[in-house]
C-alpha positions as CSV (number, residue, x, y, z in Angstrom):
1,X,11.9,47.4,-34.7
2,X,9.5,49.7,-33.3
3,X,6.5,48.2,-30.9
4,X,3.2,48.1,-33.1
5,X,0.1,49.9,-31.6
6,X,-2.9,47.7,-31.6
7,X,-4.9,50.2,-29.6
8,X,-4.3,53.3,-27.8
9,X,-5.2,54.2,-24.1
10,X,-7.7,56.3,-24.3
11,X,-8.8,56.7,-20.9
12,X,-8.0,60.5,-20.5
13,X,-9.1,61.5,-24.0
14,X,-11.1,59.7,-25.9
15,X,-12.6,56.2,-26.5
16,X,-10.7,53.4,-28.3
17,X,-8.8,53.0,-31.6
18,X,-7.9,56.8,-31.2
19,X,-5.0,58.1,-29.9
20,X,-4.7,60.5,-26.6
21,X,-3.3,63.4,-24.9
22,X,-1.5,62.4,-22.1
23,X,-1.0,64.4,-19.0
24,X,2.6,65.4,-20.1
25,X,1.5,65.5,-23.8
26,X,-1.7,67.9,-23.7
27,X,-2.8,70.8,-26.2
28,X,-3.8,73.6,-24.2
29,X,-7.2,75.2,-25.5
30,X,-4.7,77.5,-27.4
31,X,-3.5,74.8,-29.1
32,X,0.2,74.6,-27.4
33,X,2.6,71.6,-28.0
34,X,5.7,70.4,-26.0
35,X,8.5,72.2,-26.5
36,X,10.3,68.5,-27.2
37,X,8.5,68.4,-30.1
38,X,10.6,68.7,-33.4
39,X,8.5,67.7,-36.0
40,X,9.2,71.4,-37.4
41,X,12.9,70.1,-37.9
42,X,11.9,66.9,-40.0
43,X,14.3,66.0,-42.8
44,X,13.3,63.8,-45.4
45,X,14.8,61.4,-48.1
46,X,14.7,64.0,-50.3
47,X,16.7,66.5,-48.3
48,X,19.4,64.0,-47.8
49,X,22.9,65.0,-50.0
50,X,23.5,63.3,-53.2
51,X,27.2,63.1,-52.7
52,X,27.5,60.5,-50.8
53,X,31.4,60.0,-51.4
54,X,33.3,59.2,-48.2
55,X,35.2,61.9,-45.6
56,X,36.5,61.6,-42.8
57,X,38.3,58.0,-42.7
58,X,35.2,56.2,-44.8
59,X,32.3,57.9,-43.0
60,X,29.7,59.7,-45.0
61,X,27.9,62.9,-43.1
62,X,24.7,61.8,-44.4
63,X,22.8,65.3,-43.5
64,X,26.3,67.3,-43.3
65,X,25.3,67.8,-39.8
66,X,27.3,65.3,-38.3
67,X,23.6,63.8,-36.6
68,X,23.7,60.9,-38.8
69,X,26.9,58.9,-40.2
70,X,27.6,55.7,-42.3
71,X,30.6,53.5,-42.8
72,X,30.6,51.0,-45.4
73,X,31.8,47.7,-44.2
74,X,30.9,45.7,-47.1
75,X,30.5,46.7,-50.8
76,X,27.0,45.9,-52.4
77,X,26.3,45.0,-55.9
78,X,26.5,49.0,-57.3
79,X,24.4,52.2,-57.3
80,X,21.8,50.9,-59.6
81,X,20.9,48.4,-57.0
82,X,19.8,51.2,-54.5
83,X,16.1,51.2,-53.2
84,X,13.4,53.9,-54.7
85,X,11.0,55.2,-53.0
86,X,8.0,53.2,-52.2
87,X,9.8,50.4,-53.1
88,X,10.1,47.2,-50.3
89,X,13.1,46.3,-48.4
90,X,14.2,43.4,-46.0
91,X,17.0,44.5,-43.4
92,X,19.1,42.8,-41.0
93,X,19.3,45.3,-38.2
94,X,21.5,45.5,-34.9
95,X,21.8,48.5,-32.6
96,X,24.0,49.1,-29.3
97,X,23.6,52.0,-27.1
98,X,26.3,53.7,-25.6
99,X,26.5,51.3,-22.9
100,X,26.6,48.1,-24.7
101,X,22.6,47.0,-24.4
102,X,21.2,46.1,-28.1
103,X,18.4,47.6,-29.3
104,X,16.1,47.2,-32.7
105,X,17.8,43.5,-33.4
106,X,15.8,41.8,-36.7
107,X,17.1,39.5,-38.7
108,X,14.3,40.3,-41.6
109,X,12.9,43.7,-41.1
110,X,10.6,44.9,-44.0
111,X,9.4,48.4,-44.5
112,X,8.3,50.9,-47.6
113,X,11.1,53.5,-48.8
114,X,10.1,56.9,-48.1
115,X,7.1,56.5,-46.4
116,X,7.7,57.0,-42.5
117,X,6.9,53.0,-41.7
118,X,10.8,53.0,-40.0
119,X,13.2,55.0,-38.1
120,X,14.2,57.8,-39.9
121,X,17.5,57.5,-39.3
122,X,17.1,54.1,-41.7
123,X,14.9,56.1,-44.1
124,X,17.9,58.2,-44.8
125,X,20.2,55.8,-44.6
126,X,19.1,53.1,-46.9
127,X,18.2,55.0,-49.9
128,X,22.2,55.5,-50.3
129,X,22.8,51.6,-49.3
130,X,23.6,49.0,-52.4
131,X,22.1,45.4,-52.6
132,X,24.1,43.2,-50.0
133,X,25.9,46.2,-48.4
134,X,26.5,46.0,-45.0
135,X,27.5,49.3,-43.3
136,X,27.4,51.1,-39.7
137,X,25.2,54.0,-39.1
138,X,25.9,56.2,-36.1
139,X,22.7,58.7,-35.2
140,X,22.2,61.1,-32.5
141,X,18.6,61.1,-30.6
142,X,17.5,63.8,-33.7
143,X,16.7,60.7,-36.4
144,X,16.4,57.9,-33.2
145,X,13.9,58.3,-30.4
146,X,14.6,61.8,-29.4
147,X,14.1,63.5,-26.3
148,X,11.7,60.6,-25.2
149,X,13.1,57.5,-25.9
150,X,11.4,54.3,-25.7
151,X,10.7,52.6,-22.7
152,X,11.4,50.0,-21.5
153,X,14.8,49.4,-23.8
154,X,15.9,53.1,-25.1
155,X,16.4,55.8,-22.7
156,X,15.7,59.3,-23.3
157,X,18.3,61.3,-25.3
158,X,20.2,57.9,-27.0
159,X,22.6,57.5,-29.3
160,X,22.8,54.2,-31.4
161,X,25.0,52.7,-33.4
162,X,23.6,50.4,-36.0
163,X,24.9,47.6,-38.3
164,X,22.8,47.5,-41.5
165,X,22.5,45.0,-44.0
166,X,20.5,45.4,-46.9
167,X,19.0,41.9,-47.9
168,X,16.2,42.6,-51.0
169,X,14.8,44.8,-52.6
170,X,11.1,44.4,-54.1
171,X,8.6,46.2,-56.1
172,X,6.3,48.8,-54.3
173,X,2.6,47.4,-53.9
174,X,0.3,48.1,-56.5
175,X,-3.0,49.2,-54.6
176,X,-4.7,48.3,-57.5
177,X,-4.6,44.8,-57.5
178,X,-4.5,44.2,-53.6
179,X,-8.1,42.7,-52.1
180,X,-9.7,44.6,-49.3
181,X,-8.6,42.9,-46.6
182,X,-5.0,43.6,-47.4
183,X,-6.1,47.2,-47.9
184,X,-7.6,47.8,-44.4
185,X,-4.6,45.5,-42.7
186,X,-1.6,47.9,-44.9
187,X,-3.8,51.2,-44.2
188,X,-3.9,49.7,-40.4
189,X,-0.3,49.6,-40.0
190,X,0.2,53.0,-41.4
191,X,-2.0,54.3,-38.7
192,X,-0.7,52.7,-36.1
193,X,2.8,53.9,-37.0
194,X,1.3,57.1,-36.6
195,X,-0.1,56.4,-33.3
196,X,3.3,55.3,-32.1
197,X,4.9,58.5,-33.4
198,X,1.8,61.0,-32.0
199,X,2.8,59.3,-28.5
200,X,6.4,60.4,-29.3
201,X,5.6,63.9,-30.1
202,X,6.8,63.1,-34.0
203,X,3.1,64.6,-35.1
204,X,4.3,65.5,-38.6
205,X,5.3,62.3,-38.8
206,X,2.1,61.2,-37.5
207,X,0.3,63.1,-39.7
208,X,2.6,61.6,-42.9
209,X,1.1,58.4,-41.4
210,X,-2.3,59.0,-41.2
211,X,-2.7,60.6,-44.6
212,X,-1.2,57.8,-46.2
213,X,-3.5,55.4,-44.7
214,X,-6.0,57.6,-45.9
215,X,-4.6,57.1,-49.5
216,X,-4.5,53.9,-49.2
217,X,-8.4,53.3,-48.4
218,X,-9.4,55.8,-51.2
219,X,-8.0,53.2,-53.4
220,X,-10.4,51.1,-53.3
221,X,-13.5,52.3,-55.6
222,X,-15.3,49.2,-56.6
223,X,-15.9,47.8,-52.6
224,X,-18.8,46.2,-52.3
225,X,-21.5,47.4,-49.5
226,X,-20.1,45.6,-46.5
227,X,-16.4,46.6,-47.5
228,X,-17.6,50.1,-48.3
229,X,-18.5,50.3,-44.7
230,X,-15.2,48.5,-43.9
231,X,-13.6,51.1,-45.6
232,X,-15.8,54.2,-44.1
233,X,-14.8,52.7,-40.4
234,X,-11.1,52.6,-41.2
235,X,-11.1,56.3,-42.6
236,X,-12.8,57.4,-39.7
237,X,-10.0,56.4,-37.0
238,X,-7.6,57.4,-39.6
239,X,-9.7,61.3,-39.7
240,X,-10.0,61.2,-35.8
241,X,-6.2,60.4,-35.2
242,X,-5.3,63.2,-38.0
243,X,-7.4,66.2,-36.6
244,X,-5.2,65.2,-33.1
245,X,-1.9,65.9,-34.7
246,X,-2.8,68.3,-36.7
247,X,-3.6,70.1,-33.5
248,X,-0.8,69.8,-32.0
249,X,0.9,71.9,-34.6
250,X,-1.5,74.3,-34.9
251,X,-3.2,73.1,-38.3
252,X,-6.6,74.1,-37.1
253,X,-8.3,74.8,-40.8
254,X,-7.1,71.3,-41.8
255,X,-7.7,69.8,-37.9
256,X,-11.3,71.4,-38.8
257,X,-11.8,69.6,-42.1
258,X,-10.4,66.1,-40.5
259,X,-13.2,66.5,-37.8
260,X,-16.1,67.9,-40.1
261,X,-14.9,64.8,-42.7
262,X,-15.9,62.1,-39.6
263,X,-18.9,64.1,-38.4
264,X,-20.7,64.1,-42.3
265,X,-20.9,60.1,-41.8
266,X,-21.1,59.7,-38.3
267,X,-22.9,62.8,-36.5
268,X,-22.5,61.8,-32.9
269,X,-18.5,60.7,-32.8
270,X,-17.7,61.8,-29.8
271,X,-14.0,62.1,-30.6
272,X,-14.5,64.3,-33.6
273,X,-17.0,66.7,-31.7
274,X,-14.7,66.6,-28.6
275,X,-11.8,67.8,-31.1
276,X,-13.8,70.5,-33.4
277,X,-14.9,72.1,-30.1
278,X,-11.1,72.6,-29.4
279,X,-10.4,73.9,-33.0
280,X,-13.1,76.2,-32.9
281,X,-12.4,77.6,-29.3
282,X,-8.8,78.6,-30.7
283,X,-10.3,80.2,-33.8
284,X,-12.5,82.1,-31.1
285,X,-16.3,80.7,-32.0
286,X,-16.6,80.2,-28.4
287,X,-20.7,79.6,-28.8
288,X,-20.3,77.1,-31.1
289,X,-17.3,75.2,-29.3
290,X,-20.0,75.3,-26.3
291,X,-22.1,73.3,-28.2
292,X,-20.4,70.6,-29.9
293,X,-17.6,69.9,-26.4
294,X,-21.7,70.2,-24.5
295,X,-22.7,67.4,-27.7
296,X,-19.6,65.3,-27.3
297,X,-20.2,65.0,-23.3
298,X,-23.6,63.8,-23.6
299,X,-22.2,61.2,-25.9
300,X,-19.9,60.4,-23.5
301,X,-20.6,61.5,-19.9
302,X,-17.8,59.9,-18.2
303,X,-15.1,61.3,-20.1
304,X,-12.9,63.3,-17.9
305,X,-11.2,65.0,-20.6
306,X,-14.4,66.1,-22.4
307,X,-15.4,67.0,-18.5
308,X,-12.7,69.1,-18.3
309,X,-12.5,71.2,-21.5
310,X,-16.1,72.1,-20.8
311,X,-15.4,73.8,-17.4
312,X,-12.5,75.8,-19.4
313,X,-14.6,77.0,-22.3
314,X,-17.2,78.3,-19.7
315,X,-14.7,79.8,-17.8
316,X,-13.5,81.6,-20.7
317,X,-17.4,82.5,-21.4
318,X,-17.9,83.8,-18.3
319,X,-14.6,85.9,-18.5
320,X,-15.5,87.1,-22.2
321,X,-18.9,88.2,-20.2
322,X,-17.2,90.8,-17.7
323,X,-15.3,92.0,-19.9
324,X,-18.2,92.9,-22.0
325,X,-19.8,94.4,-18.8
326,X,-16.8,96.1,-18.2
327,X,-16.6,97.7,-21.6
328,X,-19.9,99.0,-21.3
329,X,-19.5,100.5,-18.4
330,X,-17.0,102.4,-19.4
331,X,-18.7,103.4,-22.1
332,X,-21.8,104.6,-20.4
333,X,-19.2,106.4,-17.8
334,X,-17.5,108.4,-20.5
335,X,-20.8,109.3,-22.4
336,X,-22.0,110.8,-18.9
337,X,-18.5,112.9,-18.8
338,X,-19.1,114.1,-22.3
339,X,-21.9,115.2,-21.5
340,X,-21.4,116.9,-18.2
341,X,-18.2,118.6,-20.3
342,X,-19.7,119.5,-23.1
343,X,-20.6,123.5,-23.6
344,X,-24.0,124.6,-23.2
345,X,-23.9,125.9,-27.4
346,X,-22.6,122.5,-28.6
347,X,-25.6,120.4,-26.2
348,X,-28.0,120.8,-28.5
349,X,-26.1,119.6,-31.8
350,X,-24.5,117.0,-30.2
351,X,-27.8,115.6,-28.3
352,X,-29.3,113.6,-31.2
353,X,-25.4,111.8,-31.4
354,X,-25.5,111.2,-27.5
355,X,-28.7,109.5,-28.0
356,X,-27.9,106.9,-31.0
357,X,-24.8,106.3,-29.5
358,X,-26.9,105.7,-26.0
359,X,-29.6,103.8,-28.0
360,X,-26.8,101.4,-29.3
361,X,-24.9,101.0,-25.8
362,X,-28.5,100.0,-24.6
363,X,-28.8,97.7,-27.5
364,X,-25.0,96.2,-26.6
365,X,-26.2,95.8,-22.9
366,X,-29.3,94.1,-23.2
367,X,-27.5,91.6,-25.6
368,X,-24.8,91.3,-23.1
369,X,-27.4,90.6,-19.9
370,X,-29.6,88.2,-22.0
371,X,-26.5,86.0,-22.7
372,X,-25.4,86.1,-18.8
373,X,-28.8,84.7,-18.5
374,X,-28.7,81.6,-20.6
């Protein structure tokens, strides 16, 4: 259905396996998302309404919305037959646009229940499908491809009309039993679904992806050596990719944890420095972002992005200077009226207070013209 991500472009963020900022799709140092991004209005399987009885001619309002509708076309085998979550499903899939072009065509599409792997318009949908049902399912761009599409078949703002058939139905995996290998490659798909869904602003769904391919790797406790490192590697792009969307919605203590979680077993990952500078700028620990975003450069001085979030933190440092300047100037100004104003009785009792409070203004000053320095 939806195009697989073997690798992200990483040319104006970071360095490969990783996903990106684009131009259109940046954070801003205060950690500002697209206002096309509606993670914030996700709705899950669980949200979805129980009563599933037909209105309106046959159609079912799966949200109650009137976003997402189905028609049965052809009865399955009964309600007991439905899908659980987690459990593994083959579809036949066909979609039409508006206009008549079809979309998302599969003759055997397999996904996980409830897990984000699909469109979400079929994550809602098929957990009220039947064994061998065949049914229509009408969605607005909300549960499709939103307000970006998917180029080069699905336009921006689409709505699709699907015919779904529900072919099996199979037990969920049992991590347990499943050899490395088939670890890493199910772990890989989950991030790369959220890779595909970062680049679509979906970062809560992003981040549902990411943190179950981290669950998926911690599975594993026996690995041998080699595959522990297999596995360390793997968590590491899935970290890296998490702290990015949890950044774009303003998860910074979390974003913070992701990027301090990559840093404890690889010091010098540029991506994870690059991304804890921009956490800790927003939280205001402008020193420390200096350092790391300065760290992350060195690592990798050709990096344009890193380039340019370094020339905004020191801009901000040089503005947080002046104003520091500023204040104390003001200060010194108004301790020089007070005293000018101040009643020839009242000099003496309030000279020793002018003084500490001129001692620590000194104190704030020097601090202030040592740091310019640096």
């Amino acid at each position: 259905m939806e195009k697989r991500i073997e690798e992200v472009d990483l040319a104006k963020d970071d360095v490969k396996d990783d996903v990106i900022d684009s131009e259109e799709n940046k954070t801003n140092m205060e950690g500002e998302t697209k206002p096309n991004d509606t993670s914030s209005d996700e709705v899950t399987p669980d949200k979805v309404q129980t009563d599933d009885a037909p209105v309106d001619g046959g159609w079912v309002d799966i949200i109650g919305s009137g976003d997402l509708k189905k028609l049965v076309l052809k009865e399955g085998s009964g309600v007991d037959s439905r899908p659980r979550k987690g459990e593994i499903v083959t579809m036949r899939t066909n979609g039409q646009l508006e206009d008549g072009k079809i979309v998302d065509a599969h003759e055997n599409f397999k996904f996980s229940v409830g897990e984000g792997d699909a469109l979400q318009a079929w994550e809602l949908c098929v957990p009220l499908m039947e064994l061998g049902e065949i049914c229509t399912l009408i969605t607005t761009p909300r549960f499709a491809y939103g307000e970006v599409g998917r180029k080069p078949d699905i336009p921006p703002n689409a709505t699709i009309t699907y015919e779904l058939e529900l072919l099996t139905v199979e037990e969920a995996v049992n991590l347990t039993t499943l050899p490395l290998e088939g670890l890493c490659k199910l772990a890989d798909e989950k991030r790369e679904r959220g890779n595909d869904l970062f680049t679509r602003y979906d970062y809560s769904g992003a981040i549902n992806s990411y943190t179950r391919a981290l669950q998926i790797l911690e599975s594993d406790e026996s690995a041998d050596e080699d595959g522990f490192k297999q596995l360390q590697q793997s968590k590491i792009k899935c970290y890296n990719n998490l702290a990015a969307a949890q950044i774009k919605v303003k998860a910074y203590g979390p974003a913070l944890k992701s990027c301090d979680w990559v840093l404890n077993h690889e010091k010098d990952n540029a991506k994870a420095l690059f991304r804890k500078g921009k956490v800790l700028a927003v939280q205001g620990e402008l020193t420390e972002a200096l350092i790391v975003t300065k760290k992350a450069l060195k690592l990798e001085p050709s990096n344009k992005t890193i380039h340019q979030e370094l020339s905004r933190l020191l801009a901000k440092q040089t503005e947080q200077k002046e104003e520091q300047k500023l204040l104390c100037r003001k200060m010194v100004g108004d301790m020089a009226n007070m005293a000018e104003t101040t009643p020839p009785k009242s000099k003496m009792k309030n000279k020793y207070a002018i003084l500490a409070l001129l001692a620590g203004l000194l104190a704030v000053i020097t601090a202030v013209l040592i740091q310019s320095s640096e």
